[in-house]
C-alpha positions, 0 to 999 in steps of 0.5 A: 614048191615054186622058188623065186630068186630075190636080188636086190638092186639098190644104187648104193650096191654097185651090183645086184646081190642075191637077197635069198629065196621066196618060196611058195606051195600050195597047200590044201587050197591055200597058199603058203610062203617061205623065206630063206637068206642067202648066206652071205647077204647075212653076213654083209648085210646083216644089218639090213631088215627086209620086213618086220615078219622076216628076221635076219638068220639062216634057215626057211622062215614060214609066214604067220598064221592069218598072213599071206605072205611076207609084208616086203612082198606083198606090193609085189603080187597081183591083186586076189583077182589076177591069182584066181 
């Protein structure tokens, strides 16, 4: 399993913060995302909703049936032609 580092920097952090772990595998041709928070953004910054399909508590969060991955992520990937 790959496992990307998520920080957030926004103007009003003073600081990038570590967000959690997006993690990726693929599966039986497929691909497959999961999502963990680090602990102690959740407890700073428990208020704070990423995206509707990510719920702010400890512990992987794996995407939806029928969803390629989280919906705050998906701007981020190249297009289906550049992960042929």
């Amino acid at each position: 399993m790959e496992r990307l580092f998520v920080f957030a920097d926004f103007n009003w952090l003073g600081k990038a913060e570590l967000v959690g772990e997006l993690c990726y595998e693929k599966l039986r041709g497929s691909d497959s995302y999961a999502f963990k928070f680090d602990e102690n953004w959740l407890k700073v910054h428990a208020g704070i909703k990423l995206s509707e399909d990510i719920n702010n508590y400890p512990g992987m969060q794996y995407t939806q049936p029928g969803s390629d991955i989280f919906g705050c992520f998906s701007d981020a990937l190249p297009d289906r032609g550049g992960r042929l």
